[in-house]
Biopython code that builds the backbone (N, CA, C, O; Angstrom):
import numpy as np
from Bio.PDB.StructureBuilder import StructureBuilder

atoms = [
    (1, "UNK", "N", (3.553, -19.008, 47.719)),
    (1, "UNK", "CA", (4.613, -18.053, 47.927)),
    (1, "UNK", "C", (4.340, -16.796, 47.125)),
    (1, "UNK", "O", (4.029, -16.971, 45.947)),
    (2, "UNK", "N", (4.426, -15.268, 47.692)),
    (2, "UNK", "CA", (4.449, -14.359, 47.483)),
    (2, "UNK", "C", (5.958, -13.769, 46.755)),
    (2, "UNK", "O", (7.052, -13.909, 47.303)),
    (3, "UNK", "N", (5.771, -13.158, 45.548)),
    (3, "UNK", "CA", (6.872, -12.473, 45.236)),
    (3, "UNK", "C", (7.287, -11.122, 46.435)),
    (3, "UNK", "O", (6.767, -10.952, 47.538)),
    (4, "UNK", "N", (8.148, -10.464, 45.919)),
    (4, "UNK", "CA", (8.359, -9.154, 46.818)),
    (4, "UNK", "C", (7.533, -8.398, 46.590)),
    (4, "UNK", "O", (7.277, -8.386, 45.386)),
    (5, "UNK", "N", (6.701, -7.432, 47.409)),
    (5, "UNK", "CA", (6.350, -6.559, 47.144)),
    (5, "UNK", "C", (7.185, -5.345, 47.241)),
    (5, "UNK", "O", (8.392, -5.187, 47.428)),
    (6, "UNK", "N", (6.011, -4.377, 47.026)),
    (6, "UNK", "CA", (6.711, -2.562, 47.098)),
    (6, "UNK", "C", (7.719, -2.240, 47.920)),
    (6, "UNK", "O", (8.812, -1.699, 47.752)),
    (7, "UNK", "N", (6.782, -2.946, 49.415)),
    (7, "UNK", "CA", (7.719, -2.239, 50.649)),
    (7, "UNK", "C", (9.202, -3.333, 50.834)),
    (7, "UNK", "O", (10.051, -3.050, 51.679)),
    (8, "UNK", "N", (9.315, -4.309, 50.124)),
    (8, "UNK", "CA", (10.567, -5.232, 50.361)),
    (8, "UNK", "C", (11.134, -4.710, 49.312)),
    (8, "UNK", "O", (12.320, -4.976, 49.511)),
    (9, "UNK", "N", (11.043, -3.838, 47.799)),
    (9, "UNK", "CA", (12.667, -3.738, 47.248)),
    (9, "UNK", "C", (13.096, -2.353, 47.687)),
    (9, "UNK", "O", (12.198, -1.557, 47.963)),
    (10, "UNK", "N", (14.492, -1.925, 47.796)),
    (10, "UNK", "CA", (14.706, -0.750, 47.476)),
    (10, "UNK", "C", (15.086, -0.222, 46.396)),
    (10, "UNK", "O", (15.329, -1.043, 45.512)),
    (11, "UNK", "N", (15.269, 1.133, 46.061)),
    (11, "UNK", "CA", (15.302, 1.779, 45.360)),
    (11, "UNK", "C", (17.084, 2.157, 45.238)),
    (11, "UNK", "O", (17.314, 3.279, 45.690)),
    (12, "UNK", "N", (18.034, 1.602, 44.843)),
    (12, "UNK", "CA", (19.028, 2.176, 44.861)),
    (12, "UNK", "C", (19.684, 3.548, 43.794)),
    (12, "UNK", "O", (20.828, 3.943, 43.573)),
    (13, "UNK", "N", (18.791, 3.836, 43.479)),
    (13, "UNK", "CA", (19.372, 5.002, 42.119)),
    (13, "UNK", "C", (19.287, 6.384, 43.095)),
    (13, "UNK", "O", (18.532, 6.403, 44.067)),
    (14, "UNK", "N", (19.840, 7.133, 42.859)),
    (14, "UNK", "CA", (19.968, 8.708, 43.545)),
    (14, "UNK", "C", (18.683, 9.649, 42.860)),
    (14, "UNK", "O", (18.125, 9.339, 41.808)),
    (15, "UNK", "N", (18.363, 10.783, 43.635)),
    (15, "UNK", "CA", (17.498, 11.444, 43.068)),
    (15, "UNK", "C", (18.062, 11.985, 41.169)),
    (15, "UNK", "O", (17.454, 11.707, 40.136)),
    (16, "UNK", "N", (18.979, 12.550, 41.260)),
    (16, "UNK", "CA", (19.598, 13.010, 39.792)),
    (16, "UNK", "C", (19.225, 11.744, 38.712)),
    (16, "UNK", "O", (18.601, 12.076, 37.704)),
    (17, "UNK", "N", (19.563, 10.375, 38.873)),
    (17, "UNK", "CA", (19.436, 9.109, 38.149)),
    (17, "UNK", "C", (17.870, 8.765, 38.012)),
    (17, "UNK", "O", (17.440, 8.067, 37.094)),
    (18, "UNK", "N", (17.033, 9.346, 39.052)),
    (18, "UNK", "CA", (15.825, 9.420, 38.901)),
    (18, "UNK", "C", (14.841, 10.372, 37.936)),
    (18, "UNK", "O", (13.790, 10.260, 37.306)),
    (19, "UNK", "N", (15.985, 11.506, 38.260)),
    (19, "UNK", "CA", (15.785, 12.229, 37.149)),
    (19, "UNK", "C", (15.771, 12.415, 36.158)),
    (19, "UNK", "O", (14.775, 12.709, 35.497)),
    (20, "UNK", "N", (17.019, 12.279, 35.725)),
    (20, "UNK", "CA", (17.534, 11.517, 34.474)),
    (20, "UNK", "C", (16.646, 10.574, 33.975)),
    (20, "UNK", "O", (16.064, 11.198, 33.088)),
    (21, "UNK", "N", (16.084, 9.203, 34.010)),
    (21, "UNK", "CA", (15.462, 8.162, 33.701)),
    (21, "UNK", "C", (14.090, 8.896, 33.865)),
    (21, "UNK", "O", (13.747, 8.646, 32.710)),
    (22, "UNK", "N", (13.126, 9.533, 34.315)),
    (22, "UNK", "CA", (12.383, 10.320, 33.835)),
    (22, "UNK", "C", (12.141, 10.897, 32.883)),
    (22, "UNK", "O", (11.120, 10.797, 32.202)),
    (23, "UNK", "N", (13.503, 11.914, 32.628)),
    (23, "UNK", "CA", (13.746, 12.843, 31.640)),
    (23, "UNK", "C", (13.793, 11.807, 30.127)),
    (23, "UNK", "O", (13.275, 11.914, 29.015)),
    (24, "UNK", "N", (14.558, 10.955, 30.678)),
    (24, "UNK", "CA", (14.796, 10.194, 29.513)),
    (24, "UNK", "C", (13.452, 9.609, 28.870)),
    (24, "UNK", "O", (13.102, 9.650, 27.690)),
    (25, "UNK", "N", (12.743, 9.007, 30.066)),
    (25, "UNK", "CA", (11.245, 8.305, 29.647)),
    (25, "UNK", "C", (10.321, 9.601, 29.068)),
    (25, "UNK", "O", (9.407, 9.192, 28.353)),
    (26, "UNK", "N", (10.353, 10.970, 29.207)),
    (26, "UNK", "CA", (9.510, 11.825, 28.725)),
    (26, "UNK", "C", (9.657, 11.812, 27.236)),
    (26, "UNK", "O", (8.754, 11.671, 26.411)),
    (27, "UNK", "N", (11.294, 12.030, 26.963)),
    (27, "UNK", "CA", (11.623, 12.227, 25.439)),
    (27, "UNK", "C", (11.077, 11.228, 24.423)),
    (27, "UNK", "O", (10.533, 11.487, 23.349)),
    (28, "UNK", "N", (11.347, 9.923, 25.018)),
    (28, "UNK", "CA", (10.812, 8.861, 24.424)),
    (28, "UNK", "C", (9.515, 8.925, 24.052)),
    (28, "UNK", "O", (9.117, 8.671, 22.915)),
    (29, "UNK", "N", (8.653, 9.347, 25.215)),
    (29, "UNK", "CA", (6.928, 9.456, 24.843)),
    (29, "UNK", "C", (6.537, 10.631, 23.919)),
    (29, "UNK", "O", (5.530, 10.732, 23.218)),
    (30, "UNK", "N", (7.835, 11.728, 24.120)),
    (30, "UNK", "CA", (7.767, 12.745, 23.383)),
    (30, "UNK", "C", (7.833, 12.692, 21.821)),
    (30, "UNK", "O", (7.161, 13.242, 20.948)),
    (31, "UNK", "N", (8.969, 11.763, 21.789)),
    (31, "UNK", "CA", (8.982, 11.221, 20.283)),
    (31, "UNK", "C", (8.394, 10.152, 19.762)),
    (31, "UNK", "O", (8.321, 9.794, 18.587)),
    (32, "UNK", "N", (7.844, 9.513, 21.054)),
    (32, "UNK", "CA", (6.587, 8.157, 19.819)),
    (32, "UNK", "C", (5.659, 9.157, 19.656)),
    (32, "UNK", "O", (5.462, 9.309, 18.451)),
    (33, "UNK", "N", (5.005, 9.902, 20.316)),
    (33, "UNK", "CA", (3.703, 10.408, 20.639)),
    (33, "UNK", "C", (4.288, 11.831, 18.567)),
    (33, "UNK", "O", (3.435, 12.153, 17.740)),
    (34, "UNK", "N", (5.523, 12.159, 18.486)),
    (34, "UNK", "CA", (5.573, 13.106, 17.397)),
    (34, "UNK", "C", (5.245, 11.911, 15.981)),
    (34, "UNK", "O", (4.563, 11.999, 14.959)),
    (35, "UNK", "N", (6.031, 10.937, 16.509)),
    (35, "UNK", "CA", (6.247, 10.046, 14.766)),
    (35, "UNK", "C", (5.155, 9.504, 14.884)),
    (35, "UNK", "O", (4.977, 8.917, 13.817)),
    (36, "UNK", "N", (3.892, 9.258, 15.848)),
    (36, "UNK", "CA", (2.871, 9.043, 15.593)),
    (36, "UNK", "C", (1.891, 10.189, 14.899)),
    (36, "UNK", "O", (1.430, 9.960, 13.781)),
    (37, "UNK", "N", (1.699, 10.967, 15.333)),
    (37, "UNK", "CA", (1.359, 12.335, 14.837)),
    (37, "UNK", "C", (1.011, 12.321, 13.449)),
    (37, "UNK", "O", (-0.010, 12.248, 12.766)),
    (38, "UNK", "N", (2.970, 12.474, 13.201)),
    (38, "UNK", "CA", (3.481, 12.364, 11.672)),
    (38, "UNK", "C", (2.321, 11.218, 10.999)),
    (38, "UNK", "O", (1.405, 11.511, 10.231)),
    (39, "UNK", "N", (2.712, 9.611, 11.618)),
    (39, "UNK", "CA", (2.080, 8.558, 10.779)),
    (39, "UNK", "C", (0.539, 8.705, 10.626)),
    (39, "UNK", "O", (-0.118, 8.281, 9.675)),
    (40, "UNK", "N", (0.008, 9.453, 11.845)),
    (40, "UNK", "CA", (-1.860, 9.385, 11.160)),
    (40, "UNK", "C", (-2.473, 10.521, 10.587)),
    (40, "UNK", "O", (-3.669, 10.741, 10.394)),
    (41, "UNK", "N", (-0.815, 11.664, 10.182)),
    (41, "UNK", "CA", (-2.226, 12.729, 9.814)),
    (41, "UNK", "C", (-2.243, 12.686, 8.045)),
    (41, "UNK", "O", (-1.344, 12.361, 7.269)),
    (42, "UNK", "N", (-3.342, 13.050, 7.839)),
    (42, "UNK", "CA", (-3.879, 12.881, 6.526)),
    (42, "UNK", "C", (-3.149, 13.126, 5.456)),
    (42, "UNK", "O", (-3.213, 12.321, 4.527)),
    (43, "UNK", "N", (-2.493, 14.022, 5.375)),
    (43, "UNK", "CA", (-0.968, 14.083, 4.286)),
    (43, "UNK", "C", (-0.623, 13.132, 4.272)),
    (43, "UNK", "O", (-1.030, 12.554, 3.264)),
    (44, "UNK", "N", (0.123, 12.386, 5.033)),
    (44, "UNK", "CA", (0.844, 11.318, 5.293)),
    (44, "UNK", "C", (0.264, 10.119, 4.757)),
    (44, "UNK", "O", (0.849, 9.513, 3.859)),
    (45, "UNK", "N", (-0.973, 9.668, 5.282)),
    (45, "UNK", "CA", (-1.341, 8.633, 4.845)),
    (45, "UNK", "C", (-1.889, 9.022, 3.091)),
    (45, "UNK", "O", (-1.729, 8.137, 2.251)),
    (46, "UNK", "N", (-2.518, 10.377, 2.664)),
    (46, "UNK", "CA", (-2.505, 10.804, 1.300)),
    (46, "UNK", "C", (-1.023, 9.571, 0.514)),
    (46, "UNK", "O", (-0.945, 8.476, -0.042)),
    (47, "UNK", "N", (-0.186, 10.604, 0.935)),
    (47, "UNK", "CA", (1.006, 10.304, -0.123)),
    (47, "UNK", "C", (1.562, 8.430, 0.133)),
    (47, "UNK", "O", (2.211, 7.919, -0.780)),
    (48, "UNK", "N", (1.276, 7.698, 1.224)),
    (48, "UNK", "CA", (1.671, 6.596, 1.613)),
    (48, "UNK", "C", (0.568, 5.633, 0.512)),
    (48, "UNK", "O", (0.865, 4.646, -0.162)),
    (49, "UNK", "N", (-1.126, 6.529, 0.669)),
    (49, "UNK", "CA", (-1.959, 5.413, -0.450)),
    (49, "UNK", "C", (-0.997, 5.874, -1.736)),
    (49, "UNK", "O", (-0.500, 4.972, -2.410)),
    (50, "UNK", "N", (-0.727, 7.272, -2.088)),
    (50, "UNK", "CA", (-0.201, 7.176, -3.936)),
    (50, "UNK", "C", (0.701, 6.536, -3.992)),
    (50, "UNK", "O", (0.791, 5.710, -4.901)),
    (51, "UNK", "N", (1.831, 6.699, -2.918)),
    (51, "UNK", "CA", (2.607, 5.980, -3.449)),
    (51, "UNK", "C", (2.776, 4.109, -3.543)),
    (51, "UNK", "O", (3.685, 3.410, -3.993)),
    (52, "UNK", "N", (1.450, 3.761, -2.895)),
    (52, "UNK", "CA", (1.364, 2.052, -2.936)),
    (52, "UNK", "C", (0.845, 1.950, -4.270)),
    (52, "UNK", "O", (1.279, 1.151, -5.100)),
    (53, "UNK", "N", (-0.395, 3.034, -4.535)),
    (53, "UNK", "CA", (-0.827, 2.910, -5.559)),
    (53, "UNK", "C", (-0.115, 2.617, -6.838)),
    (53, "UNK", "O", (-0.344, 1.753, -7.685)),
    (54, "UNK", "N", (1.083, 3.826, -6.757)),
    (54, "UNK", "CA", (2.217, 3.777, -8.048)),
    (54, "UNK", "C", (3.159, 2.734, -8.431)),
    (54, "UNK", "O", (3.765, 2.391, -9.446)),
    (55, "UNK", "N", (3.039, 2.351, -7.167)),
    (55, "UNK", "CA", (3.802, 0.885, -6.992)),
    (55, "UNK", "C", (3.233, -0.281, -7.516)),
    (55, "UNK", "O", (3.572, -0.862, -8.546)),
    (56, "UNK", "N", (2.064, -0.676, -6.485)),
    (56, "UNK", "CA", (0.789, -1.535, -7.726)),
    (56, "UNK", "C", (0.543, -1.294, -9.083)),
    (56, "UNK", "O", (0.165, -2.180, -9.849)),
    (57, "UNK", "N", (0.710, -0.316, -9.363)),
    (57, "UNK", "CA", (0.114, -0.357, -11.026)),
    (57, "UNK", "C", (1.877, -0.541, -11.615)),
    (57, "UNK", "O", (2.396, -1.218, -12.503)),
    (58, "UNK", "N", (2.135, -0.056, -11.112)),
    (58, "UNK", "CA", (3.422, -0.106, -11.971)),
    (58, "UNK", "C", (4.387, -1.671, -12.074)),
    (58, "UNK", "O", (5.160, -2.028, -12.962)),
    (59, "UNK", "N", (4.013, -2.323, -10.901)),
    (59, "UNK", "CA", (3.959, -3.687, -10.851)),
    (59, "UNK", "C", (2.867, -4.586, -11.790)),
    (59, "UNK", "O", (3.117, -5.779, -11.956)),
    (60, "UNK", "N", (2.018, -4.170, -12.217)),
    (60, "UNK", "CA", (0.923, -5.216, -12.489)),
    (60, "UNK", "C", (1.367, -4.577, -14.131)),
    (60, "UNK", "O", (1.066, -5.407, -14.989)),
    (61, "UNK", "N", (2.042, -3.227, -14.751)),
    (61, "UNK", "CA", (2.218, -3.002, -15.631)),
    (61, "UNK", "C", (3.263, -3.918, -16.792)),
    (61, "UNK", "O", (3.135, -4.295, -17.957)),
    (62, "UNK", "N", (4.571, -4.033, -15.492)),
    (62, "UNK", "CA", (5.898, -4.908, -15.809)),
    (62, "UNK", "C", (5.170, -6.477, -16.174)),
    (62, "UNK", "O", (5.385, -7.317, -17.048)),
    (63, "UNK", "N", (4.497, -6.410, -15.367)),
    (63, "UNK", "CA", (3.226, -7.859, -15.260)),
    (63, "UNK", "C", (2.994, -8.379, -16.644)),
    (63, "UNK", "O", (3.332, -9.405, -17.235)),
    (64, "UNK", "N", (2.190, -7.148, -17.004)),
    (64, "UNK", "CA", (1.429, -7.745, -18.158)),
    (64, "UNK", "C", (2.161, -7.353, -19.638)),
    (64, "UNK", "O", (1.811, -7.667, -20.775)),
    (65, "UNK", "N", (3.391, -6.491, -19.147)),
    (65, "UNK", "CA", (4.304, -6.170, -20.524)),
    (65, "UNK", "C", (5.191, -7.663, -20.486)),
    (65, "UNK", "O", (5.507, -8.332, -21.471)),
    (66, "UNK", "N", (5.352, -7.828, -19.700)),
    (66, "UNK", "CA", (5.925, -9.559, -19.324)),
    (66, "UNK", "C", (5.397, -10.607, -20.941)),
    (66, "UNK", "O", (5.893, -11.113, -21.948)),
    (67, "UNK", "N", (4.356, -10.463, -20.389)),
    (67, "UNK", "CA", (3.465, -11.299, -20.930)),
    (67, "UNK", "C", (3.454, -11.425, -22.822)),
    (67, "UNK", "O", (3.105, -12.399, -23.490)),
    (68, "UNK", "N", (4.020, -9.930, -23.366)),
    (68, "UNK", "CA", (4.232, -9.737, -24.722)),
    (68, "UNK", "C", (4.692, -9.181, -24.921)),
    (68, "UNK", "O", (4.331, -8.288, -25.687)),
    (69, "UNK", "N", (6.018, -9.256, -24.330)),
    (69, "UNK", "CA", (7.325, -8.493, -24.637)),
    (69, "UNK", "C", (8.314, -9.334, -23.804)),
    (69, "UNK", "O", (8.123, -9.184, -22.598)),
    (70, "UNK", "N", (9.263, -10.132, -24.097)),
    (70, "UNK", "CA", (10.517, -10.703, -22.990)),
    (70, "UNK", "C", (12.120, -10.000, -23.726)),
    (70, "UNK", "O", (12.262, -9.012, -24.445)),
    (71, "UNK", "N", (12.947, -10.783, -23.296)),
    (71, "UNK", "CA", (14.072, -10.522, -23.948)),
    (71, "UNK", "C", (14.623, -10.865, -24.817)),
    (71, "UNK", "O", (15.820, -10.790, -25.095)),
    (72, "UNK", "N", (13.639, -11.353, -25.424)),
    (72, "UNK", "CA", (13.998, -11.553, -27.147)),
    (72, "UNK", "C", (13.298, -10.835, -27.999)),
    (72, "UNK", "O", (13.603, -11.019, -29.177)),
    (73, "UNK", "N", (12.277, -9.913, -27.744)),
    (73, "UNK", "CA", (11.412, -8.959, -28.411)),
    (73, "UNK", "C", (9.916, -8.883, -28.108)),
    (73, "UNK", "O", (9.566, -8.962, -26.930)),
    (74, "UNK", "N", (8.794, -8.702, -29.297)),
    (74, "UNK", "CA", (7.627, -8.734, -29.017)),
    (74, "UNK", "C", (7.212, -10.435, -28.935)),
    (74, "UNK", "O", (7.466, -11.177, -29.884)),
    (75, "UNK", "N", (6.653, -10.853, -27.878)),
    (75, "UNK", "CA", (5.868, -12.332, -28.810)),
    (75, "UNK", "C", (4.463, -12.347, -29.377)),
    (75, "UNK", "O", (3.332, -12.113, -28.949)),
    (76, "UNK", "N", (5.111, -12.787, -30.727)),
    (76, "UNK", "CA", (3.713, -12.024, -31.663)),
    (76, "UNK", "C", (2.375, -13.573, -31.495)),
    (76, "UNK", "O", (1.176, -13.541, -31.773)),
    (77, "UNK", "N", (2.959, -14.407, -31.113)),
    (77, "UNK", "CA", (1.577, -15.289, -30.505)),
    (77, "UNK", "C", (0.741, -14.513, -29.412)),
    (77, "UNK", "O", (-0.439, -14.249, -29.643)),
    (78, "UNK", "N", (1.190, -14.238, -28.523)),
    (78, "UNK", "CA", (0.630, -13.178, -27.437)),
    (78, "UNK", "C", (-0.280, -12.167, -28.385)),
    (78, "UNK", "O", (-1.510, -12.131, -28.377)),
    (79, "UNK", "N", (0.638, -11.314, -29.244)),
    (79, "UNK", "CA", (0.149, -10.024, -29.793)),
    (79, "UNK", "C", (-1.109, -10.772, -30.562)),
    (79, "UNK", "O", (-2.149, -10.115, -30.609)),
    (80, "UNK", "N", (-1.112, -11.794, -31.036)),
    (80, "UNK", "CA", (-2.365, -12.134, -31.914)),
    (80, "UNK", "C", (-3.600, -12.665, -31.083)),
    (80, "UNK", "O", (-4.716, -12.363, -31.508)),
    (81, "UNK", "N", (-3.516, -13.319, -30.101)),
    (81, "UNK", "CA", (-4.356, -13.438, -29.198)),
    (81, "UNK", "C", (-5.021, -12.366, -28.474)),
    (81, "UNK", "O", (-6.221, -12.490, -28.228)),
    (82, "UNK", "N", (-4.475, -11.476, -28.156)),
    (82, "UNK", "CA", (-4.662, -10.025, -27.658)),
    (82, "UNK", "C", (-5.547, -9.076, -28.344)),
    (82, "UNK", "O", (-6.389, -8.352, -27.813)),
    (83, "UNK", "N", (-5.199, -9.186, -29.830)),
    (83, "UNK", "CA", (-5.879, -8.725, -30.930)),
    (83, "UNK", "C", (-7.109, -9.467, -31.122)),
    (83, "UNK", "O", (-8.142, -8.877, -31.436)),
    (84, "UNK", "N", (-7.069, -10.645, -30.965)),
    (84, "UNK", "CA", (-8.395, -11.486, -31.453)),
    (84, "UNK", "C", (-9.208, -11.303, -30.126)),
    (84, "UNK", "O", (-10.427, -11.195, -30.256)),
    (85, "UNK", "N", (-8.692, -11.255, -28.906)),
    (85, "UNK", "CA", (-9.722, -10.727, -27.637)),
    (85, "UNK", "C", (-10.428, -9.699, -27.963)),
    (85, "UNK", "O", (-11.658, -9.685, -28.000)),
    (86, "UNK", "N", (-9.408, -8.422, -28.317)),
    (86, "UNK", "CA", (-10.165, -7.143, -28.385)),
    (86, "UNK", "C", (-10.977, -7.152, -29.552)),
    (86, "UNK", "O", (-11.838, -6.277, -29.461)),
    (87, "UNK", "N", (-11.027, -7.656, -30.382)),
    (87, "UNK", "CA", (-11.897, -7.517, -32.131)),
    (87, "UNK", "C", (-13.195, -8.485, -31.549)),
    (87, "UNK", "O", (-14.277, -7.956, -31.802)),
    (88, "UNK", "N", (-13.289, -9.569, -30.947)),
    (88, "UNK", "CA", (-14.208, -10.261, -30.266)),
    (88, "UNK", "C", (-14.987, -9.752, -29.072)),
    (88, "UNK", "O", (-16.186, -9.953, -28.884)),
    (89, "UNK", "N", (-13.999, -8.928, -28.126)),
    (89, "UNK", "CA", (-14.689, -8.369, -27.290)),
    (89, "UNK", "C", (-15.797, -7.175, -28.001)),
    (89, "UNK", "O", (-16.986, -7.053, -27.709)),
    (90, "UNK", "N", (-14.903, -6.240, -29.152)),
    (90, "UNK", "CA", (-15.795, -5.189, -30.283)),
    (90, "UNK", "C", (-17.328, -5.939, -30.624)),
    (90, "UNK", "O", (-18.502, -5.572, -30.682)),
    (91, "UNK", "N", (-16.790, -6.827, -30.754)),
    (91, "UNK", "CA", (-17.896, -7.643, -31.479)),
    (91, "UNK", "C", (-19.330, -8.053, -31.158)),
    (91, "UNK", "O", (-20.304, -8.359, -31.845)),
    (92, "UNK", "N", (-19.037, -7.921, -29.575)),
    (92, "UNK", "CA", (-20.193, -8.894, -28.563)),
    (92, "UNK", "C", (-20.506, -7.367, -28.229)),
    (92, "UNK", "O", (-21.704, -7.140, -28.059)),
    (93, "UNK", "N", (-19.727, -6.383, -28.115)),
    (93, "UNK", "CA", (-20.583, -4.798, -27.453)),
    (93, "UNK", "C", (-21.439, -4.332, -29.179)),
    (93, "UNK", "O", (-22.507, -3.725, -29.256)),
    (94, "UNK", "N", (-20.877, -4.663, -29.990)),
    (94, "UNK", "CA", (-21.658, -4.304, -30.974)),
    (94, "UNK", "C", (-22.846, -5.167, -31.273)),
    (94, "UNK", "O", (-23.716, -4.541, -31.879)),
    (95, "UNK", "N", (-23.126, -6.368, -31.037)),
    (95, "UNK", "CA", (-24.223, -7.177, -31.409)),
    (95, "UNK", "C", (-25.264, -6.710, -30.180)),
    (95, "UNK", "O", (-26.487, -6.847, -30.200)),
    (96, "UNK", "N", (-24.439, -6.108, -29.075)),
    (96, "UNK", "CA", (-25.168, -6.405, -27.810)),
    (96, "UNK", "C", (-26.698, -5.050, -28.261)),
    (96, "UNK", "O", (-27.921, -5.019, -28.393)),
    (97, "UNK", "N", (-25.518, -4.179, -28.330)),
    (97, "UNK", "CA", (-26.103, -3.031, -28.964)),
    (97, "UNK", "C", (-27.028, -2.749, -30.101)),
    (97, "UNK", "O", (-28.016, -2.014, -30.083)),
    (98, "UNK", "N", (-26.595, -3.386, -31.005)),
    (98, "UNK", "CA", (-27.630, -3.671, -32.038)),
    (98, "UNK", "C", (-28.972, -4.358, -31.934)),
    (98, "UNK", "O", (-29.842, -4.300, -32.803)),
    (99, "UNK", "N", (-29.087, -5.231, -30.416)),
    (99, "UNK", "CA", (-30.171, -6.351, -29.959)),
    (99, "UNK", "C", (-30.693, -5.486, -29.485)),
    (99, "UNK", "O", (-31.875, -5.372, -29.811)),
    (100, "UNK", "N", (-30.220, -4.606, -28.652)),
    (100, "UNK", "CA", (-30.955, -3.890, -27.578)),
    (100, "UNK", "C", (-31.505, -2.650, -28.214)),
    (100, "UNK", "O", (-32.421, -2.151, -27.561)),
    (101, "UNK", "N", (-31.180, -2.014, -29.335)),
    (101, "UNK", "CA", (-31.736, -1.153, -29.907)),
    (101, "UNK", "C", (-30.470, 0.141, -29.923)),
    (101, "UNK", "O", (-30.331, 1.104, -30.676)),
    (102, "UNK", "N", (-30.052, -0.105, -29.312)),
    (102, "UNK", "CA", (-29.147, 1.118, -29.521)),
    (102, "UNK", "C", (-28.898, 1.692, -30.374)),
    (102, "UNK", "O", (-28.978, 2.916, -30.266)),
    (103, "UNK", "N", (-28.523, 1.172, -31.498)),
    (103, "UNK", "CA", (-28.353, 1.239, -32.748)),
    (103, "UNK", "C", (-29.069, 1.813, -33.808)),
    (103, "UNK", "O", (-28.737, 1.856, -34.992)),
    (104, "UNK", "N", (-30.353, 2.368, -33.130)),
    (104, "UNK", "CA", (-31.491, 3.285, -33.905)),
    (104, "UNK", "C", (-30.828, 4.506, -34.139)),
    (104, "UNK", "O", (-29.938, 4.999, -33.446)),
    (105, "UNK", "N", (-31.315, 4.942, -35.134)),
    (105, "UNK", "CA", (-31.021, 6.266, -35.412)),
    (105, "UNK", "C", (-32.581, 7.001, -35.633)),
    (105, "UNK", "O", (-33.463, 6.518, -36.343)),
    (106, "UNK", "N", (-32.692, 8.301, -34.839)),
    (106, "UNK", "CA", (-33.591, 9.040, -35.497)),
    (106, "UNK", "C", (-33.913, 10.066, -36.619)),
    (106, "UNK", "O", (-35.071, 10.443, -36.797)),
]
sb = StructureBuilder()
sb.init_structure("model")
sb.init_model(0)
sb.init_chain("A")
sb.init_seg("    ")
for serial, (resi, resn, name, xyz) in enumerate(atoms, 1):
    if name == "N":
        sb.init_residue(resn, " ", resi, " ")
    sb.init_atom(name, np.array(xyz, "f"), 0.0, 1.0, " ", f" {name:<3s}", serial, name[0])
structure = sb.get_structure()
């Protein structure tokens, strides 16, 4: 079985309603076709990366202030671990340096 085709439906809308629904379908293409525009041109996507960007860091910031600072103050276990990373991390760029020669003076 065949659905209807072309020549079996009619068309009951008047020319004006045809018009209309035209008119109407132009605006529509008129305005995806603008807010698309808007969404790919390079400004746009500019300020859409900064502002994810500002968002990410500023998230991963709350993150890691989390981590040694809550609502009871600093936590100084955190703060001492933190400290002993960075004086250890000093430590291994300075030996590294000293192996490799860096450390010459002329």
């Amino acid at each position: 079985m065949k659905g209807p085709t072309v020549a079996d439906t009619t068309d009951t809308r008047t020319a004006a309603q045809i018009r209309a629904d035209l008119a109407a379908a132009r605006a529509r293409v008129s305005a995806n076709l603008a807010n698309l525009v808007t969404e790919v041109h390079p400004t746009a996507i500019k300020d859409r990366t900064i502002d994810d960007a500002k968002t990410f860091a500023h998230t991963e910031f709350d993150a890691a202030k989390s981590q040694v600072k809550d609502e009871r103050g600093w936590r100084i276990d955190r703060l001492l671990m933190l400290s002993a990373a960075v004086v250890g991390t000093v430590a291994v760029l300075v030996g590294i340096r000293a192996i490799v020669g860096g450390g010459r003076r002329s």
